[in-house]
N, C-alpha and C positions, 0 to 999 in steps of 0.2 A: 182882863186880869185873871178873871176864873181858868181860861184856857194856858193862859203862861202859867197858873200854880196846877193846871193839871200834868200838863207838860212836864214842871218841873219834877211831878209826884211819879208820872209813867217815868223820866229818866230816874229819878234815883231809885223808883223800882227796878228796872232794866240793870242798873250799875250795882244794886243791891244781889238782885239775880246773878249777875255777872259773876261777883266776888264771892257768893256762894259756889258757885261753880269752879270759878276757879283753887275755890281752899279746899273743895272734897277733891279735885285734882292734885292739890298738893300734899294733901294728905295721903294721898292714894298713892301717889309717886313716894313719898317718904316712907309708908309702909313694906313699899316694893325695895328701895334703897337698903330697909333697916333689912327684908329678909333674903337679900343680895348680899350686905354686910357680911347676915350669921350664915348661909350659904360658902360663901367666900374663905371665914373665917373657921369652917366645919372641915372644906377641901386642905386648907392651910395647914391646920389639924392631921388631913387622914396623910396629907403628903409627909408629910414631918415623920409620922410612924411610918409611910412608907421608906422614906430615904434613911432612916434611923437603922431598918430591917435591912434597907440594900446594903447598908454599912456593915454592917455586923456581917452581913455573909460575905462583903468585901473583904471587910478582914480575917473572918476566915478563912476563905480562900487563900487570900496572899499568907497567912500561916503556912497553909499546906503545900502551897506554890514554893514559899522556903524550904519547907523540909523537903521537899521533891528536889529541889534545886541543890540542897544539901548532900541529901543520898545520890543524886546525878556525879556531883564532884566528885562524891567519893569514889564514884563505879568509874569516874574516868580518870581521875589520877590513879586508880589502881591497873586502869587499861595503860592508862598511857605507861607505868612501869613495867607490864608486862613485854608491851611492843620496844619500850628500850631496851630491856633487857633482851629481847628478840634481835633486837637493829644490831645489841652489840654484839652477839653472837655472829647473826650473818656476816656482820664488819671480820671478824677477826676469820670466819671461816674463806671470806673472799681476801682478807690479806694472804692464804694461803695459795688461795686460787689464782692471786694476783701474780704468784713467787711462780706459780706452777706454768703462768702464764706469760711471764717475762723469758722461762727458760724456753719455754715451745717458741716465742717469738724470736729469739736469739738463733737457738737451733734452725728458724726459718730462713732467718737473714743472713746467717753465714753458709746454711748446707742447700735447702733447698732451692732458694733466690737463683743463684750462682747455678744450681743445675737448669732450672726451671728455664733462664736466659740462654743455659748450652743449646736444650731442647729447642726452644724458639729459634736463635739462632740457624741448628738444621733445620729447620721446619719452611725456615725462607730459603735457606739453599736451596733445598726439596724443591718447594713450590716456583722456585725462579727454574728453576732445571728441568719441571713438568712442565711451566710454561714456555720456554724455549722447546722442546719436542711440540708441545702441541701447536705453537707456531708453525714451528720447520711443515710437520704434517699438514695443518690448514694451508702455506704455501703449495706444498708439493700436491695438495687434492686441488686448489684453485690452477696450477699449473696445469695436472691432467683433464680438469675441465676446462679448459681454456684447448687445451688441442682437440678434445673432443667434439668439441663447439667447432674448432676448425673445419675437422674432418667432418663434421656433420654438414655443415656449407659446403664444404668442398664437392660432397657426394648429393648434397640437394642440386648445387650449381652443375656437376656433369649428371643427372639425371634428366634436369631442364632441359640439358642440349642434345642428351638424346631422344627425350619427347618431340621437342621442338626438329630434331631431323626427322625424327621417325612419321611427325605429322608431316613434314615438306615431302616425303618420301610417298605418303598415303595419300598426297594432294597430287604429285606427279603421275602418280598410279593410275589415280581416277583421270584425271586428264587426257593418259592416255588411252585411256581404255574408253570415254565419252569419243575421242576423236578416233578410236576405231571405230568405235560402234556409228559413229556419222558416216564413216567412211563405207560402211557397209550397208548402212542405209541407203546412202545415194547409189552405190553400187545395183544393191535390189531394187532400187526406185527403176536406174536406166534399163534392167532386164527384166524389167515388167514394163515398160514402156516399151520397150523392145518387143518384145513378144506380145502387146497387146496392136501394135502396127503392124506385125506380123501376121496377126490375127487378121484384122481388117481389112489387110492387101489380102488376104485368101479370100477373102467372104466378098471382096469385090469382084477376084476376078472369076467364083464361082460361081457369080451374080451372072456377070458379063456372056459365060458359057453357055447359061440356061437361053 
């Protein structure tokens, strides 16, 4: 029994401990909350005068941005009246240029056009009338080289035939002049054979007398 009431006395110590502990933790958390709250509530504050400030120099600005925007108009509607006034001058200056330009174009088309076509017109005559000479001529040079060409064959072809006589001529030559030159070989041959028998008959029958 002593041990179940000491038991009893360490737990409700222990749970007594416990919830001490746990109420300076929540205290300690609550403390921390309330100077997060005035933190919180301090940033809230300085934002406020800050966005209060951004404003104020917003709308400044867009003041100045208007009157910028105002003095802008004015400097372009005053441009823009000067450049009309400008457009309408060039306008009325080119209506003149336009008159001055209708009458050159006129002037073109009835004087110039009409010769311009004369011109042209001889200019193909011309040109078909050079091209016929320089025809006629390119035949007449293809004609003369075309007999040139002949004559040049012609005089290659009788030069062949008298190379080719002239070699059958230098082969007959030599032919006959080897078949002299045989002829007189054998000729010397028989009168050296002759006269060395000649020989032989002396010397024998000089032999014979000794």
């Amino acid at each position: 029994m002593k041990q179940l009431d000491d038991r009893l006395t360490a737990s409700q110590d222990s749970a007594s401990h416990k919830f001490s502990v746990l109420k300076d933790q929540l205290l300690l958390f609550q403390n921390e909350l309330d100077a997060e709250r005035i933190r919180r509530e301090d940033l809230a504050h300085a934002k406020h005068d800050e966005i209060a400030r951004v404003d104020a120099a917003l709308q400044a600005k867009l003041l100045s941005e208007q009157e910028a925007r105002r003095e802008t108009e004015s400097r372009i509607l005053s441009t823009f009246e000067e450049k009309t006034n400008a457009i309408k001058e060039e306008v009325a200056k080119n209506g003149k240029y336009r008159m001055d330009n209708e009458a050159n174009l006129r002037r073109y088309l009835e004087v110039d056009i009409p010769k311009l076509y004369e011109s042209l017109k001889e200019e193909v005559q011309n040109r078909e009338l050079m091209e016929q000479r320089m025809l006629k001529k390119a035949m007449d040079e293809v004609t003369q080289l075309q007999g040139a060409i002949l004559n040049e064959k012609k005089a290659r072809e009788d030069t062949e035939e008298a190379m080719l006589r002239m070699m059958e001529d230098v082969v007959a030559k030599m032919q006959s002049e080897i078949a002299n030159e045989r002829r007189e070989r054998e000729r010397t041959e028989e009168m050296l054979i002759t006269l060395l028998n000649d020989t032989c008959h002396k010397l024998q029958v000089a032999s014979q007398s000794l």
